[in-house]
N, CA, C and O of each residue as an XYZ file, in Angstrom:
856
protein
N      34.745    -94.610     98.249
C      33.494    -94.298     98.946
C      32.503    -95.430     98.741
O      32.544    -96.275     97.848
N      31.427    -95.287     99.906
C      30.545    -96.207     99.779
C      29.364    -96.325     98.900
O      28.870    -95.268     99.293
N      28.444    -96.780     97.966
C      27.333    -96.553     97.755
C      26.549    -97.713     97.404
O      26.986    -98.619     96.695
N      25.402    -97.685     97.895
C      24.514    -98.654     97.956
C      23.331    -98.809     96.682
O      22.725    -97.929     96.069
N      23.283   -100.212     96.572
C      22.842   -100.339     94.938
C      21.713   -101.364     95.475
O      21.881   -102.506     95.904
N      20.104   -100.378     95.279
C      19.344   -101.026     95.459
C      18.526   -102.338     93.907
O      18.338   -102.039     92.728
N      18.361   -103.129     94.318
C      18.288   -104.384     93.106
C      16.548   -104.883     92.960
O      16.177   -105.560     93.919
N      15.773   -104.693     92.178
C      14.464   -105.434     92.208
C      14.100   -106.489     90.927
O      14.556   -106.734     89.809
N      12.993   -106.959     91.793
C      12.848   -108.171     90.558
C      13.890   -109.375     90.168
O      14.658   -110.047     90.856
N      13.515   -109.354     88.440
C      15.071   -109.829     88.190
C      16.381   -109.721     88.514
O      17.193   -110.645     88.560
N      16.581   -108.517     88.749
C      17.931   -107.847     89.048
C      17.960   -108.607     90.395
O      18.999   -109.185     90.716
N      17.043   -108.632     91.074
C      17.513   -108.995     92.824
C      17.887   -110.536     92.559
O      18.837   -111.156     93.039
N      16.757   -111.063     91.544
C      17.509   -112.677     91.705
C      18.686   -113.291     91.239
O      19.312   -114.284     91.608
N      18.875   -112.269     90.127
C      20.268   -112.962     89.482
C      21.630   -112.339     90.336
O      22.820   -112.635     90.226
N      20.833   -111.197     91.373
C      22.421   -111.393     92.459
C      22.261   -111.642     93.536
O      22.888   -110.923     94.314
N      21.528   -112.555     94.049
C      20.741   -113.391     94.916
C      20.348   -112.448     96.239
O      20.052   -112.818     97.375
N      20.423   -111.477     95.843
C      20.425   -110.390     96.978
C      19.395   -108.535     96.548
O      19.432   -107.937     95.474
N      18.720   -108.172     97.663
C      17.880   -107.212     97.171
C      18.806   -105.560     97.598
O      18.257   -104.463     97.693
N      19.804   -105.753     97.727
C      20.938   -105.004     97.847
C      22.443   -104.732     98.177
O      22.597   -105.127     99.333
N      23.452   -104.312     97.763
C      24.777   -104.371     97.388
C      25.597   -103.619     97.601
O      25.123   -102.622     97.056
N      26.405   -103.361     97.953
C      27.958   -102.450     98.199
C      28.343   -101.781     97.645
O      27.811   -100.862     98.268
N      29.044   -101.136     96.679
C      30.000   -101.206     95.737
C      31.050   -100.136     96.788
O      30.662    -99.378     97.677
N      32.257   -100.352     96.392
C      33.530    -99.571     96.844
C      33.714    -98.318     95.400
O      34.025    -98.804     94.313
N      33.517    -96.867     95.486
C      33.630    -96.485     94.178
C      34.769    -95.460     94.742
O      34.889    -95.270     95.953
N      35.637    -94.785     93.731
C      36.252    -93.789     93.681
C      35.585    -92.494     93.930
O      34.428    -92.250     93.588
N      36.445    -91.602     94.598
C      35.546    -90.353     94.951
C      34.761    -89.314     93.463
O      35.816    -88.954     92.940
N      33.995    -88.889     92.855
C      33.224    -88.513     91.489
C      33.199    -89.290     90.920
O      33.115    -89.090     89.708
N      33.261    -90.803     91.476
C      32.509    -91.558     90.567
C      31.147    -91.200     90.047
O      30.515    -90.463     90.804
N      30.472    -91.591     88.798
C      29.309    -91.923     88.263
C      28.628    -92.757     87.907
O      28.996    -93.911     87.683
N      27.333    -92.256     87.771
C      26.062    -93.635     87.879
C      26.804    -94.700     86.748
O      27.182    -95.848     86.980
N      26.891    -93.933     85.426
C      27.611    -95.592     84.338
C      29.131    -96.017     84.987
O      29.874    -96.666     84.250
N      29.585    -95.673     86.308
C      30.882    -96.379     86.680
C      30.727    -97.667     87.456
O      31.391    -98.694     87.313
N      29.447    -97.376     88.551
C      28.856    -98.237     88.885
C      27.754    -99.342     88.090
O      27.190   -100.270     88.670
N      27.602    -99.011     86.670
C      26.585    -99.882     86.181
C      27.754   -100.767     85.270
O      27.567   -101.846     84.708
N      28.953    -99.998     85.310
C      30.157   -100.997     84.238
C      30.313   -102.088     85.657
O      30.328   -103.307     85.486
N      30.393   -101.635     86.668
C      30.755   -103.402     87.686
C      29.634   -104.014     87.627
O      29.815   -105.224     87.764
N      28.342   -103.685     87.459
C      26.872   -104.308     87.655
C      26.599   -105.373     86.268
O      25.745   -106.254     86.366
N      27.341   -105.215     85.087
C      26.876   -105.552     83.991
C      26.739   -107.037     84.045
O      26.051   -107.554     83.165
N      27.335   -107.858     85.018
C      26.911   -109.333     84.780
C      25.460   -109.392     85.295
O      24.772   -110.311     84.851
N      24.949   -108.608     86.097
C      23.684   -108.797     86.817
C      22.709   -107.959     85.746
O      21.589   -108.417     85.520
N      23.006   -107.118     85.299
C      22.105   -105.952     84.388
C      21.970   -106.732     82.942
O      20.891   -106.877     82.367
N      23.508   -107.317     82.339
C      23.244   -108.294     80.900
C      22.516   -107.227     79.958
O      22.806   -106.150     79.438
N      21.508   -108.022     80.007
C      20.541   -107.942     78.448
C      19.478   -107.083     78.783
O      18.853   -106.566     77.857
N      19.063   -106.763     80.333
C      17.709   -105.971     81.122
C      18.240   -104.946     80.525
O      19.468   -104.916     80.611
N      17.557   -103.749     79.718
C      17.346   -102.420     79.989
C      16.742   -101.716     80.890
O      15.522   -101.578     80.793
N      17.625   -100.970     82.224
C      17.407   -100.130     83.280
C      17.448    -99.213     83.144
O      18.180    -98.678     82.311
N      16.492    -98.487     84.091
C      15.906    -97.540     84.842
C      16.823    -96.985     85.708
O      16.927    -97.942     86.475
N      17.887    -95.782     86.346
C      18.397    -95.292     86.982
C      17.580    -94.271     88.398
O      16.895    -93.294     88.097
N      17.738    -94.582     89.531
C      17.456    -93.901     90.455
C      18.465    -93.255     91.438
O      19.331    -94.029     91.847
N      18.509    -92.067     91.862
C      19.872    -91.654     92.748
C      18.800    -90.939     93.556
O      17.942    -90.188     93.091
N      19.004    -91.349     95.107
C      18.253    -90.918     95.963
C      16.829    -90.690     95.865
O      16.085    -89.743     96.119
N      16.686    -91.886     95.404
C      14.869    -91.871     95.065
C      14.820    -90.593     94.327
O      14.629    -89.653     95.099
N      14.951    -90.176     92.847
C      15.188    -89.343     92.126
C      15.685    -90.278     90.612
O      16.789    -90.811     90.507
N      14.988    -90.304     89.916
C      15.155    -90.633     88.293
C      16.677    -90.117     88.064
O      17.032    -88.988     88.401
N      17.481    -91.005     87.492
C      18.961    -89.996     86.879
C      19.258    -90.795     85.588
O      18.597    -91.735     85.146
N      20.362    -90.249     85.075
C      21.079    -90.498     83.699
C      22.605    -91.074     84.265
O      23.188    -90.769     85.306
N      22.954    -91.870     83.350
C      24.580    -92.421     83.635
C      25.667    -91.606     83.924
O      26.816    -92.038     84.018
N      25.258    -90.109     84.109
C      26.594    -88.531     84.214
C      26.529    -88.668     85.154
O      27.676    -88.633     85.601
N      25.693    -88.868     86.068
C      25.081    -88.211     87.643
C      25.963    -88.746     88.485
O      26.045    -89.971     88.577
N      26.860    -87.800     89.324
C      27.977    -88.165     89.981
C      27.865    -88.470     91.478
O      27.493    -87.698     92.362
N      28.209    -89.579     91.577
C      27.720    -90.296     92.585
C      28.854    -89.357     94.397
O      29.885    -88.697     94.521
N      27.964    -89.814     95.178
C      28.457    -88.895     96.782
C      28.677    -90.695     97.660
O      28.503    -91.794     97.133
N      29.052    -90.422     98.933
C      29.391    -91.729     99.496
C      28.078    -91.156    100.462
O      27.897    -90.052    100.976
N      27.265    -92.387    100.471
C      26.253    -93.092    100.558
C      24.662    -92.878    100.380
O      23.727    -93.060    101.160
N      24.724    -92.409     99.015
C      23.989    -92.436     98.362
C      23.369    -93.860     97.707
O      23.888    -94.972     97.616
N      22.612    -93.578     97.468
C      21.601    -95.190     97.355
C      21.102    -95.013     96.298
O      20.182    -94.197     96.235
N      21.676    -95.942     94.714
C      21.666    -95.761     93.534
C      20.262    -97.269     93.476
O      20.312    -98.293     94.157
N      19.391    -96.975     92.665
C      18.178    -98.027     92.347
C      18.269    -98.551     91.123
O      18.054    -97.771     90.195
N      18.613   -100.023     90.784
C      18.288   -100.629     89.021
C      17.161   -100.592     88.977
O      16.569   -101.139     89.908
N      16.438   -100.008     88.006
C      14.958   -100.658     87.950
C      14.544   -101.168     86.891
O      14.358   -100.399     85.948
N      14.356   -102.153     86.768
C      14.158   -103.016     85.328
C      12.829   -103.211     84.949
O      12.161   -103.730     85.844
N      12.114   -102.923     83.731
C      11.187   -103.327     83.091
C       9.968   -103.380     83.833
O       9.883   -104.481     84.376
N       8.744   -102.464     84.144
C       7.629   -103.265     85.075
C       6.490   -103.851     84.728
O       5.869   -103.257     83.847
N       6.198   -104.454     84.982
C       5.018   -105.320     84.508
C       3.868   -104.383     84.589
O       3.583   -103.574     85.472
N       3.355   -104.628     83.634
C       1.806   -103.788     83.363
C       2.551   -102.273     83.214
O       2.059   -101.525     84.059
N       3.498   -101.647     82.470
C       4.171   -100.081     82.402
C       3.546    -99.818     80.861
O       2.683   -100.206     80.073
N       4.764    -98.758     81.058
C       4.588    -98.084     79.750
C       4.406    -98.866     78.053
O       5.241    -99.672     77.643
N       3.507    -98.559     77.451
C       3.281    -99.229     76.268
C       4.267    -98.962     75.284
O       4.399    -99.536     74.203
N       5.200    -97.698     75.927
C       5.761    -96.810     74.709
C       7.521    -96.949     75.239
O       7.793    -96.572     76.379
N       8.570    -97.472     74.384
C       9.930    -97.377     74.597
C      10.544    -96.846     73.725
O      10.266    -97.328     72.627
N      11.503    -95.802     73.686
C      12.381    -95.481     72.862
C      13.848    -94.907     73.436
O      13.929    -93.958     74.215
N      14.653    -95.433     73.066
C      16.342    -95.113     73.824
C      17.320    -94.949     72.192
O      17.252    -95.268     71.006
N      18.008    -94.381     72.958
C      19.373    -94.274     72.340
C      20.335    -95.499     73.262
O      19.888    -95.877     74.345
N      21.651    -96.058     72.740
C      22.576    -96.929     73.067
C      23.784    -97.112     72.379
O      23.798    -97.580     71.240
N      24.901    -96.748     73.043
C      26.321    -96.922     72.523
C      26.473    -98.765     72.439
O      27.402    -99.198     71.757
N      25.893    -99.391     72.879
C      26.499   -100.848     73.031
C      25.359   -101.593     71.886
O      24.394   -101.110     71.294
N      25.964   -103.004     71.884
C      24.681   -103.797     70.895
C      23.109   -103.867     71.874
O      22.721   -103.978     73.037
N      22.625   -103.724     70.558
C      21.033   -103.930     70.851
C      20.645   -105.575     71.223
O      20.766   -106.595     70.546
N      20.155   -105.361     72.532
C      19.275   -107.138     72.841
C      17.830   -106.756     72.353
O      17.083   -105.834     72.681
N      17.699   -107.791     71.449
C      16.197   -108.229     70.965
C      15.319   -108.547     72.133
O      14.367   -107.830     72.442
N      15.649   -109.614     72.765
C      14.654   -110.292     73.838
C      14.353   -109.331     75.184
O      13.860   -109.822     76.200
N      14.561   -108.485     75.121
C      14.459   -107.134     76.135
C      13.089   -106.434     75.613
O      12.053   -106.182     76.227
N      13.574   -106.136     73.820
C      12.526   -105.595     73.371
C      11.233   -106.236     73.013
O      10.156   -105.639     73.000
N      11.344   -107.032     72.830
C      10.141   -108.444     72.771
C       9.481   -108.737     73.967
O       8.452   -109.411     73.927
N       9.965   -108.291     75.107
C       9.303   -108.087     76.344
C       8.136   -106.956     76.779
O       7.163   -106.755     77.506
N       9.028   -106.371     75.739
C       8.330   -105.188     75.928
C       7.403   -104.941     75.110
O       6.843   -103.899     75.451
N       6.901   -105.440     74.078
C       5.647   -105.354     73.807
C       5.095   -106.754     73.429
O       4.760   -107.105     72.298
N       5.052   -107.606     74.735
C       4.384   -108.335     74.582
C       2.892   -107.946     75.250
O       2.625   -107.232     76.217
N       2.253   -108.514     74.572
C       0.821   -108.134     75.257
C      -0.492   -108.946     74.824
O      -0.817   -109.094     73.646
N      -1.103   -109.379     75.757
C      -2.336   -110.734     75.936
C      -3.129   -110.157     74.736
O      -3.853   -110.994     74.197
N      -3.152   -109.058     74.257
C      -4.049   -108.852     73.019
C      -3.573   -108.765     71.890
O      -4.274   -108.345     70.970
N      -2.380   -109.108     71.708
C      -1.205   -108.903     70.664
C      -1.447   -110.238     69.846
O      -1.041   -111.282     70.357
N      -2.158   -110.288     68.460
C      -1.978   -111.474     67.805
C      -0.649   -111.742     66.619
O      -0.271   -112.770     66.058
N      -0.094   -110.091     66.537
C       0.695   -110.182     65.770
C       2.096   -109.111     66.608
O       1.987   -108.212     67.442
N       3.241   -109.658     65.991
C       4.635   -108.984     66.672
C       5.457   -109.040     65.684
O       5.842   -110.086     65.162
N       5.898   -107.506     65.245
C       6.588   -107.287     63.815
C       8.243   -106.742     64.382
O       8.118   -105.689     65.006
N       9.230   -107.058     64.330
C      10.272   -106.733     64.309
C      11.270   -105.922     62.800
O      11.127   -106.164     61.601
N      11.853   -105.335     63.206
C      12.705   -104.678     62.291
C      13.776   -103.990     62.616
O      13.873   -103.071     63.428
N      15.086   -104.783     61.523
C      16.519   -104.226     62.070
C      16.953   -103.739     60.916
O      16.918   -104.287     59.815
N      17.322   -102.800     61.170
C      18.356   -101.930     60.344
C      19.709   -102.841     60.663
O      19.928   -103.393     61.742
N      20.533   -102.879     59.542
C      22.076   -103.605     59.725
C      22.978   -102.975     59.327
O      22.525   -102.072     58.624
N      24.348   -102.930     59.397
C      24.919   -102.278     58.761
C      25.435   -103.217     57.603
O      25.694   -104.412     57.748
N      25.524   -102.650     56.678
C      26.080   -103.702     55.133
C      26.667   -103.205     54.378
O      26.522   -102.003     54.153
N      27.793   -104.192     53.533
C      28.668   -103.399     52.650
C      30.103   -103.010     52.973
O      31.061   -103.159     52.215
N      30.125   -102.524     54.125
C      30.967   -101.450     54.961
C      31.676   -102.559     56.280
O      30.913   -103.394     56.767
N      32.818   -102.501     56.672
C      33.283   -102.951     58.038
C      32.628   -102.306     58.980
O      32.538   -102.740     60.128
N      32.102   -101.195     58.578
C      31.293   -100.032     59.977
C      30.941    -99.380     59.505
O      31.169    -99.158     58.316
N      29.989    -98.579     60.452
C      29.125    -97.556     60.205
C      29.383    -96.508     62.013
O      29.681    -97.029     63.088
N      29.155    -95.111     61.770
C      29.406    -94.190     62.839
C      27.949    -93.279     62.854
O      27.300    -92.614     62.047
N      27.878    -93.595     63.991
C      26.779    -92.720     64.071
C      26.670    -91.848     65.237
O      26.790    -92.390     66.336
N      26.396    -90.180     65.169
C      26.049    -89.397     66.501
C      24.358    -88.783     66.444
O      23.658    -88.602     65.448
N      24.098    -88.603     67.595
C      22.826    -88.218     67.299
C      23.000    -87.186     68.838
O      23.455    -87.466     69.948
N      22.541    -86.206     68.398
C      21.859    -84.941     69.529
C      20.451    -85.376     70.650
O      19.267    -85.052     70.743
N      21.647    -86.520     71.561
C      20.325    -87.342     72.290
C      19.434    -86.980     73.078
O      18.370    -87.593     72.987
N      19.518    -86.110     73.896
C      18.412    -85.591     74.358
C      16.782    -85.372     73.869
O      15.775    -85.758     74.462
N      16.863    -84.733     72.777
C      15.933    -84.814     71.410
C      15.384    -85.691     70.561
O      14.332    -85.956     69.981
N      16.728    -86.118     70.738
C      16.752    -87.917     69.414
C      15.726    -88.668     70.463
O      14.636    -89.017     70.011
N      15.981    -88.888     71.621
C      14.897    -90.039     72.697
C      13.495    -89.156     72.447
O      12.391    -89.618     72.158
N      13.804    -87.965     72.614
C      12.168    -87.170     72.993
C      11.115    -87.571     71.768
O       9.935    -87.924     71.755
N      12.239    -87.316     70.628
C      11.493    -87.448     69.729
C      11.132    -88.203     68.957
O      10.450    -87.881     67.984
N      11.636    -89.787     69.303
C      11.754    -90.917     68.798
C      10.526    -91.460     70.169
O       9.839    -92.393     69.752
N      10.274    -91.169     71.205
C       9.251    -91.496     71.726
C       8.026    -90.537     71.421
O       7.081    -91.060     72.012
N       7.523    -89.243     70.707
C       6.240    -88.805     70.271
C       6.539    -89.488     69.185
O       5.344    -89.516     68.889
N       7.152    -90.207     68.103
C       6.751    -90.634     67.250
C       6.833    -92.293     67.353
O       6.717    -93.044     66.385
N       7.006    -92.615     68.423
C       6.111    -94.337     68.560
C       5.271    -93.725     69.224
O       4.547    -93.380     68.290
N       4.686    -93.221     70.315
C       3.640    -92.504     70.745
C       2.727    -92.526     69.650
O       1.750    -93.257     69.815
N       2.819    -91.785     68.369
C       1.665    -91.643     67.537
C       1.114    -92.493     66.662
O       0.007    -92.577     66.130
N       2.344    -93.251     66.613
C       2.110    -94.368     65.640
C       1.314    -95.405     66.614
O       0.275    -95.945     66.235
N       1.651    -95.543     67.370
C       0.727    -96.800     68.683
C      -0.765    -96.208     68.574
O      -1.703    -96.993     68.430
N      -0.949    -95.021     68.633
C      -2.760    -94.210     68.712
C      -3.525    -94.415     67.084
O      -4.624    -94.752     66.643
N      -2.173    -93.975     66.545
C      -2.569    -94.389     64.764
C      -3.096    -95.168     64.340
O      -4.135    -95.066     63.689
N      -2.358    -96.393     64.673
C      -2.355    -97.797     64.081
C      -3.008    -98.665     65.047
O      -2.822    -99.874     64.905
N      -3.791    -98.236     66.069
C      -3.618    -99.279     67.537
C      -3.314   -100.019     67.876
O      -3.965   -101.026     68.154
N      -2.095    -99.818     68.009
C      -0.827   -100.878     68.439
C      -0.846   -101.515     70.220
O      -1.120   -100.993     71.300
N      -0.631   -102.179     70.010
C      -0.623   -102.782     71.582
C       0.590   -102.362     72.657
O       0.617   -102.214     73.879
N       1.202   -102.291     71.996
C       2.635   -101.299     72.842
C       3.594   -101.438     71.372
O       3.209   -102.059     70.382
N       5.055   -100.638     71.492
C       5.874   -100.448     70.439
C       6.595    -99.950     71.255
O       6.371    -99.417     72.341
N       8.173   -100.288     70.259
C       9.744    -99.800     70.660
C      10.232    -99.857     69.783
O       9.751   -100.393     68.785
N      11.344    -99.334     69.837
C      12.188    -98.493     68.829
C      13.870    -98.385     69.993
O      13.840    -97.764     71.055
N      14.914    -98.969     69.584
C      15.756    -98.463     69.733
C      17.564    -98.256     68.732
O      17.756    -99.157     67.915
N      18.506    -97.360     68.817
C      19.298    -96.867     67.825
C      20.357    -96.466     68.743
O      20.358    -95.704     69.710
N      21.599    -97.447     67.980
C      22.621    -96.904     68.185
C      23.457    -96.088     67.832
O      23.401    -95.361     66.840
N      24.351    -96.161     68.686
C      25.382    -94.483     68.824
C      26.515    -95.243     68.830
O      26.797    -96.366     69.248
N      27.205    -94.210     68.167
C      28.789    -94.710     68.178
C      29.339    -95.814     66.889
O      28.996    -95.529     65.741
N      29.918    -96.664     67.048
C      30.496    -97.312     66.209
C      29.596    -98.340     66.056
O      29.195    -98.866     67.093
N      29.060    -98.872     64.681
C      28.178   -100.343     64.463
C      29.036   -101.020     63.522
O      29.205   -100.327     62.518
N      29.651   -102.149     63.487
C      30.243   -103.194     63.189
C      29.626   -103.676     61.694
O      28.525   -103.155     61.518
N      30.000   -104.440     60.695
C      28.960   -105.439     59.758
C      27.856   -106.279     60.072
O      28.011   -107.070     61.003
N      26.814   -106.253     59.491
C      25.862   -107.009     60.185
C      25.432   -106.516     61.238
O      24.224   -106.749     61.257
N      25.697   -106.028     62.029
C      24.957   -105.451     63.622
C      23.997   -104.694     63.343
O      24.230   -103.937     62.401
N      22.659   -104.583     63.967
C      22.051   -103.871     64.028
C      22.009   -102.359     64.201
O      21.521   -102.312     65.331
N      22.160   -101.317     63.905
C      22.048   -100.190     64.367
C      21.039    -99.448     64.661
O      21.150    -98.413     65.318
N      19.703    -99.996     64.104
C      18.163    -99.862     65.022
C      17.260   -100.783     64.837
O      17.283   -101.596     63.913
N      16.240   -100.694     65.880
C      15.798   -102.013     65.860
C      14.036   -101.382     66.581
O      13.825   -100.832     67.662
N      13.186   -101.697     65.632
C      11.691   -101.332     65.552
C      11.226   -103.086     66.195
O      11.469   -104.200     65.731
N      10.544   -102.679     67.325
C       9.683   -103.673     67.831
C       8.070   -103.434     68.062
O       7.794   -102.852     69.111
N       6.708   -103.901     67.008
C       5.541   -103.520     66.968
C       4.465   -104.746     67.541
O       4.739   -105.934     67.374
N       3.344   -104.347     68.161
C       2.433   -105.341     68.751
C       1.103   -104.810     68.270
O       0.894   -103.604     68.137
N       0.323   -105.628     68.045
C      -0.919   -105.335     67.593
C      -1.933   -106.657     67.594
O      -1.630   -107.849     67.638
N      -3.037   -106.125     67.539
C      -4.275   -107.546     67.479
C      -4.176   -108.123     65.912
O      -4.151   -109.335     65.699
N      -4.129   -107.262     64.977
C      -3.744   -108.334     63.646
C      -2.318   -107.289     62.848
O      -1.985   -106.142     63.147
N      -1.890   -107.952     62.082
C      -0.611   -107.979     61.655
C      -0.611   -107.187     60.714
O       0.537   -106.890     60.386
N      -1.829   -106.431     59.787
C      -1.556   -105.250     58.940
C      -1.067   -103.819     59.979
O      -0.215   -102.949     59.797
N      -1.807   -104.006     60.835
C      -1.771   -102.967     61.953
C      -0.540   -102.624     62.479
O      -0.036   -101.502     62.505
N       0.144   -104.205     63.115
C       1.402   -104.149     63.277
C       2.886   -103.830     62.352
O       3.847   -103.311     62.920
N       2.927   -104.132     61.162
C       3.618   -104.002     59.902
C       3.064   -102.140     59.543
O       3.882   -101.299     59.172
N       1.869   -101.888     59.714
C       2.065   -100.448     59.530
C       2.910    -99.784     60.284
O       3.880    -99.105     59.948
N       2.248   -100.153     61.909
C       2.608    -99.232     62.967
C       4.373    -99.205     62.846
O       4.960    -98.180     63.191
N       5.017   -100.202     62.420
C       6.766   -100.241     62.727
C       7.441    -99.854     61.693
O       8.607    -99.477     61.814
N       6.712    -99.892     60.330
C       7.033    -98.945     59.113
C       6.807    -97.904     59.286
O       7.778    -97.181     59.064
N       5.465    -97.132     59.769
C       5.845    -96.032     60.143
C       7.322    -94.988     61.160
O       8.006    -94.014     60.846
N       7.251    -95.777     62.290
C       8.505    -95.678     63.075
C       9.751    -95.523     62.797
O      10.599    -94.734     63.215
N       9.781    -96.757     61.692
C      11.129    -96.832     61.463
C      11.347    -95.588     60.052
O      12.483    -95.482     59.590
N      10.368    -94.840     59.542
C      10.337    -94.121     58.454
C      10.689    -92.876     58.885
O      11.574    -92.150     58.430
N       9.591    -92.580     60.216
C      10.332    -91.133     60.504
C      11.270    -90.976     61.368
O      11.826    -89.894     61.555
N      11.620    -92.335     62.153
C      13.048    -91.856     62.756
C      13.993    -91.606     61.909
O      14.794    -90.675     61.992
N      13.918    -92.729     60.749
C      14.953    -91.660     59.413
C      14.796    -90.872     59.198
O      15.844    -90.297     58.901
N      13.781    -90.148     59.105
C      13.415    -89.091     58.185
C      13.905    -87.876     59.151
O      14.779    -87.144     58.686
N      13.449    -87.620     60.370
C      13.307    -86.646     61.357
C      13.884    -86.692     62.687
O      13.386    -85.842     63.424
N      14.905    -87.518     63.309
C      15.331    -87.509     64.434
C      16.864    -87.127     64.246
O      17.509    -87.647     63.335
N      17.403    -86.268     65.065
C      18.668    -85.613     64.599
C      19.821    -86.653     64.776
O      20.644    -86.490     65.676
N      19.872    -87.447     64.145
C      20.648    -88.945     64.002
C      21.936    -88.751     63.019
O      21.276    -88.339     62.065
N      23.048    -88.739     62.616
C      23.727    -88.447     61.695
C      24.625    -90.054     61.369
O      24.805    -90.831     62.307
N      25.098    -90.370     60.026
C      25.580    -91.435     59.970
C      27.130    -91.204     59.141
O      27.411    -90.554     58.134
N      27.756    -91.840     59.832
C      29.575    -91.648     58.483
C      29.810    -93.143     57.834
O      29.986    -94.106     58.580
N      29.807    -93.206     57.175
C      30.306    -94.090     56.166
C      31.457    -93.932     55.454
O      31.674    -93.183     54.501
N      32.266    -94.804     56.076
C      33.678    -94.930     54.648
C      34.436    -93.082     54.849
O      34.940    -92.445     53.923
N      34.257    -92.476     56.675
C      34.837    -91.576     56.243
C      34.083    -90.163     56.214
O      34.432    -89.080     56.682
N      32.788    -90.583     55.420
C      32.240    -89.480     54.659
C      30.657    -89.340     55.664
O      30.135    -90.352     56.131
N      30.023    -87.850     55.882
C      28.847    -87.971     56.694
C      27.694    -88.187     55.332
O      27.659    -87.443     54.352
N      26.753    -89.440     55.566
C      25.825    -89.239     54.633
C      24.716    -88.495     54.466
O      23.797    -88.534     55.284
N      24.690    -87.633     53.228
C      23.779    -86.852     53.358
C      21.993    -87.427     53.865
O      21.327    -88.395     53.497
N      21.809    -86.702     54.498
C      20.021    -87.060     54.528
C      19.438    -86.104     54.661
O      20.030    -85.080     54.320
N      17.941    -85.955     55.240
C      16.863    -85.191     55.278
C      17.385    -83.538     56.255
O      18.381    -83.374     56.958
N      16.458    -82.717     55.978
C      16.595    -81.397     56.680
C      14.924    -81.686     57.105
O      13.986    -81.569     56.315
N      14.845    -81.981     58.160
C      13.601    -81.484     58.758
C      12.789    -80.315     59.090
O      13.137    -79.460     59.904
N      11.505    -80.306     58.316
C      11.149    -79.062     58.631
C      10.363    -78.984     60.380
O       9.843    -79.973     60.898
N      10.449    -77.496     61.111
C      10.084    -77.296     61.905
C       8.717    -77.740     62.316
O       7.831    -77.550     61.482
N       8.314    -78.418     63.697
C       7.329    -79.247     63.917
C       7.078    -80.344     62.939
O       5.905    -80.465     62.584
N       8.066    -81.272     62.371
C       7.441    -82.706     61.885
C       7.430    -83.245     62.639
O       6.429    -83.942     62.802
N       8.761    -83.320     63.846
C       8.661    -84.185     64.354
C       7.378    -84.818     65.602
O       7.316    -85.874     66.231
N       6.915    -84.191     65.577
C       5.137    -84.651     66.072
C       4.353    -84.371     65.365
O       4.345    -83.300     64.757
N       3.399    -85.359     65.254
C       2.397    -84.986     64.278
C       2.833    -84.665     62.790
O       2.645    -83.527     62.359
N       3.401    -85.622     62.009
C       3.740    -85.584     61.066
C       3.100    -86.719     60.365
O       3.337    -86.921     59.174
């Protein structure tokens, strides 16, 4: 079947074109079509649209339906937080809170160490909701200039990142708070689970309502 893959911005230039073809199998889905897109998509973190309608990578695509990348917009949201089975790009997130009033930009990666791997599942629906009210609060807290936060799923390698806190602010105590905070209660409180060597590591039991306003 047919479906049409609308492209903006970046996305349109690096496939020299502001829209595209694809030939898909009949129930194909939105991530079947974004696995042929990945030389053009790379390192951009997108935005999914199916029939001018917001979607998720399940959403099973019909023949000729008109699927939208939408990448990153200029002057958007101050606030990012995702879940991701694949490696984390830095320079995506560094985009994202860059900002003309930003004198300081604090990064922070969790790695995995010690271990050939690390496994991680998290109850994502929740894990995003709630990993965005808590950069949400920390940005109002600390007055941060924008902030992100993102954590992977699935298998993390040695050395790889498995989350990665990105903070902006006008001076740099502000910023170093705001991404310590972040990165404290997504440990502490986002339903994230980790296996090591085999074994699930124990962590926190969250009590009811921390996760906002905590």
């Amino acid at each position: 079947m047919k479906v049409s893959i609308r492209l903006f911005a970046t996305l349109r230039e690096r496939a020299g074109a502001d829209q595209v073809e694809l030939d898909l199998p009949e129930q194909a889905r939105v991530r079947d079509a974004l696995d042929l897109l990945r030389t053009i998509t790379s390192d951009l973190p997108v935005v999914m649209a199916v029939n001018r309608e917001y979607a998720d990578e399940d959403v099973v695509l019909s023949a000729g339906d008109e699927l939208a990348l939408i990448p990153p917009v200029s002057g958007g949201s101050r606030i990012h937080a995702r879940l991701t089975d694949g490696p984390i790009a830095m320079d995506p997130l560094l985009e994202l809170v860059r900002d003309p009033a930003a004198g300081a930009v604090v990064t922070f990666f969790g790695v995995t160490r010690e271990v050939d791997l690390l496994e991680y599942e998290a109850y994502s629906t929740m894990a995003e909701h709630q990993m965005g009210e808590i950069v949400s609060e920390a940005l109002e807290r600390h007055g941060l200039c924008a902030a992100a936060v993102e954590h992977r799923t699935g298998t993390v390698p040695l050395s790889e990142p498995s989350v990665v806190v990105a903070a902006s602010a006008p001076h740099r105590d502000a910023a170093f708070a705001g991404a310590r905070e972040i990165i404290d209660r997504v440990k502490a409180q986002v339903p994230i689970w980790k296996k090591e060597s085999g074994e699930w590591v124990p962590g926190n039991t969250p009590a009811p309502g921390t996760a906002a306003g905590a």
